[in-house]
C-alpha positions as CSV (number, residue, x, y, z in Angstrom):
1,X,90.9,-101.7,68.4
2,X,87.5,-101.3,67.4
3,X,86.2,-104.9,65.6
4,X,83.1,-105.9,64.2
5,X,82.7,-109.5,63.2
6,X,80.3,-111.2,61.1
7,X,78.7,-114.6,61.6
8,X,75.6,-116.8,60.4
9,X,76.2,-116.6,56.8
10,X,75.7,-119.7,54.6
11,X,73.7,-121.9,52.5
12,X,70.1,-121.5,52.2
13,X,67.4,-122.5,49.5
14,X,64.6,-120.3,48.2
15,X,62.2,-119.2,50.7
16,X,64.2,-119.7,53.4
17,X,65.4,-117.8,56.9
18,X,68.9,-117.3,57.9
19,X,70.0,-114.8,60.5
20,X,73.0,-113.6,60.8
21,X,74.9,-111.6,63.4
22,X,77.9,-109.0,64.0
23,X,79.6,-108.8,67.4
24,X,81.3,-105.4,68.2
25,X,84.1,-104.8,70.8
26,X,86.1,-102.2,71.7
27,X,83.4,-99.5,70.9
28,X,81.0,-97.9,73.3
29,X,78.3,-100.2,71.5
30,X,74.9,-98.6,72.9
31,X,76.0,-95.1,71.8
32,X,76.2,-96.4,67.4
33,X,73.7,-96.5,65.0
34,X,74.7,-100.0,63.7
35,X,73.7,-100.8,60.0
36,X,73.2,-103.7,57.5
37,X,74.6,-103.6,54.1
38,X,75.0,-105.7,50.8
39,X,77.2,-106.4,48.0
40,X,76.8,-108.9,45.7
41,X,79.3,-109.4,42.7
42,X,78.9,-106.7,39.8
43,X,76.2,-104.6,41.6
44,X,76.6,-101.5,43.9
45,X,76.9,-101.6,48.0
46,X,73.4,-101.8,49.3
47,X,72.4,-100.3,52.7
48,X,69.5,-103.1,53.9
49,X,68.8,-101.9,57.2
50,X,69.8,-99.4,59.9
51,X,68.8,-99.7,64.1
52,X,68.9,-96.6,66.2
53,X,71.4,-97.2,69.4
54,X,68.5,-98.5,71.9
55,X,67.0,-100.7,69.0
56,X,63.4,-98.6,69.4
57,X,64.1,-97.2,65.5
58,X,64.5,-99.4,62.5
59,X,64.4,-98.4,59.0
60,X,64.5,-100.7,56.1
61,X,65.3,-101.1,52.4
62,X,62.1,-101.8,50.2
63,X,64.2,-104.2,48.7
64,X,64.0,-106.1,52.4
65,X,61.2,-104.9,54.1
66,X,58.9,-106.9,54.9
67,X,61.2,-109.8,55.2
68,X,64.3,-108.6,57.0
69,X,64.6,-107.5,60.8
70,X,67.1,-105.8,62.2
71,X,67.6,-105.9,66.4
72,X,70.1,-105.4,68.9
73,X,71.3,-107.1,72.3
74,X,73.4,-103.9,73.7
75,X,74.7,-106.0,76.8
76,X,76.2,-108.5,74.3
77,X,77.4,-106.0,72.1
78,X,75.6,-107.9,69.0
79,X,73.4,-106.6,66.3
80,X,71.3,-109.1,64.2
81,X,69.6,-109.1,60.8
82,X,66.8,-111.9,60.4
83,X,66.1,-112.7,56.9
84,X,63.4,-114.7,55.8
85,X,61.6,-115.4,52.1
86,X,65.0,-115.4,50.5
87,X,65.6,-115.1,46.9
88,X,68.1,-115.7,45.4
89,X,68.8,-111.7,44.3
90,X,69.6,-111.8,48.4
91,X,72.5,-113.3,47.5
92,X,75.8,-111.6,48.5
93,X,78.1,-110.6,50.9
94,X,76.7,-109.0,53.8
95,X,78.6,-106.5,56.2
96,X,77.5,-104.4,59.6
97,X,78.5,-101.0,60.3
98,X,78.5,-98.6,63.2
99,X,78.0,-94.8,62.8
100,X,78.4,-92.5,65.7
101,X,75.3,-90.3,65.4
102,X,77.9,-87.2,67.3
103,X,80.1,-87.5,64.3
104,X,77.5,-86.6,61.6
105,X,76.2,-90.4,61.4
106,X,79.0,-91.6,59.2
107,X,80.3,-95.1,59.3
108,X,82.9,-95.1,60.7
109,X,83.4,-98.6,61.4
110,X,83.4,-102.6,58.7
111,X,83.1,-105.8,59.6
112,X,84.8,-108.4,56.6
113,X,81.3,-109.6,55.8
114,X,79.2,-112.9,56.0
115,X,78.4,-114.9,52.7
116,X,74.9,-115.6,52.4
117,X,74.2,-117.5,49.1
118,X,70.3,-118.4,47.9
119,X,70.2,-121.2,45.8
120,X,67.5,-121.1,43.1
């Protein structure tokens, strides 16, 4: 069964860098797009980030750029999102996904998310 799990998330104080990370298995990991999205409570899903499979493409929200930076380790099957100067509008729960680019680039595939909370 395909997985993707979520770790890193916490508590972090204005300003600050966190970097959190979502291991895949039972996926052919080096042939997804893998993606970074938000939601916090009362405001819509927000797609952060997005790596190409070989981690040479990244494209970024302008809500993150800047500050956020996606990469990838495709022999440990693990994508990572490094956030730094966080505010506390970063605040929420934060989810990977994998899109097949073969199947029309969809994602296909959740982790449960990572709580990341800024304190103000």
């Amino acid at each position: 069964q395909v997985q993707l799990v979520e770790s890193g998330g916490g508590l972090v104080q204005t300003g600050g860098s966190l970097t959190v990370s979502c291991a895949a298995s039972g996926l052919n990991f080096r042939t997804y797009v893998m993606g970074w999205f938000r939601q916090a409570p009362g405001k819509e899903r927000e797609s952060l980030a997005q790596i190409s499979e070989s981690g040479s493409k990244t494209i970024y929200a302008d809500s993150v750029k800047g500050r956020f930076t996606s990469s990838r380790d495709n022999a440990q099957n693990t994508v990572f999102l490094q956030m730094n100067s966080l505010k506390p509008e970063d605040t929420a729960l934060y989810y990977c996904a994998a899109a097949k680019p073969t199947a029309g680039g969809r994602f296909d595939y959740w982790g449960q998310g990572t709580q990341v909370t800024v304190s103000s």
